[in-house]
Every structure is written in structure tokens, then in C-alpha cells.
N, C-alpha and C positions, 0 to 999 in steps of 0.2 A: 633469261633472255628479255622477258619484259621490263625488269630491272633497270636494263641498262637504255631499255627504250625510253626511259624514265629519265635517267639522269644523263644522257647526252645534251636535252635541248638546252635542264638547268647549267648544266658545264659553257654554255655560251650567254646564257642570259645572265647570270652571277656577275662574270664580269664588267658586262655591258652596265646593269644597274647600278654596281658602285662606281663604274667612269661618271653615269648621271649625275648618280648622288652627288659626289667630286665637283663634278663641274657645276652644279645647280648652286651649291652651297658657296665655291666659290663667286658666281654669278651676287648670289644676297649679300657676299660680306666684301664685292667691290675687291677682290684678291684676285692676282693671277692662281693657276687651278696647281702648278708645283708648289705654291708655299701653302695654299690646305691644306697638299698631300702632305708635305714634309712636316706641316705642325701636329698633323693627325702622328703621321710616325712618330715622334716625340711623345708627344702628348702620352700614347699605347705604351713607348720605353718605359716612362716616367710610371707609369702606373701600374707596369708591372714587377718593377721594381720593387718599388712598395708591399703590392702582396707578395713577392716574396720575403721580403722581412719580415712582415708583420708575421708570414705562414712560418717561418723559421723561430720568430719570436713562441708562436702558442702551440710550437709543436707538442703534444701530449708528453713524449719520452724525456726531451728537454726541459720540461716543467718540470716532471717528476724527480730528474736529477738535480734541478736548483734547488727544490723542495726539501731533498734529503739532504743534500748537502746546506740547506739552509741550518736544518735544524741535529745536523752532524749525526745524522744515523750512517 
């Protein structure tokens, strides 16, 4: 129960802080505050994108199969 006394106030202020953030950062870089949002969305796609290649790239098991089959065991 105290728990949840805990995390109702965060559940309203979370949001409210990243509208701030949002709008503030728009406010510095002379943007309206949807193309922030929208480059920030991109920007998050694009990068996660990446880690998953790279994660797919060094996956252990997948190493291990190039490895053998590199060297035809």
C-alpha cells in the first residue's frame, strides 16, 4: 500500500517533466515543440536500430558458429 503511495504522484509528474523538458529545449533551439518531439522519435528509431545489429552482430552463439564454420570444424 505504501508503494503505491509512492508511485501515483511520480505517474503524474513524469509526464509533466518530459512536456518541460520538450518544450524547454524546443524554446533553446527556436523549434516548434512537434518537430523536437518527432526528431527525438527518430533520432531513439535510428539508434535503436543500430544496437540491435550491432547486438545481433556479437551475439556469443553466432560468433561461435562463424568461428567453426570459419575454420570448418
Amino acid at each position: 500500500m505504501l508503494m503505491l503511495s509512492l508511485i501515483r504522484p511520480l505517474a503524474v509528474v513524469i509526464p509533466w517533466l518530459l512536456k518541460l523538458a520538450s518544450w524547454t529545449l524546443a524554446r533553446s533551439l527556436q523549434l516548434p515543440e512537434p518537430v523536437v518531439h518527432d526528431t527525438g522519435v527518430f533520432v531513439f528509431a535510428q539508434a535503436q536500430t543500430i544496437e540491435n545489429r550491432v547486438g545481433k552482430a556479437l551475439c556469443p552463439i553466432r560468433l561461435l558458429r562463424q568461428l567453426r564454420a570459419l575454420f570448418g570444424s
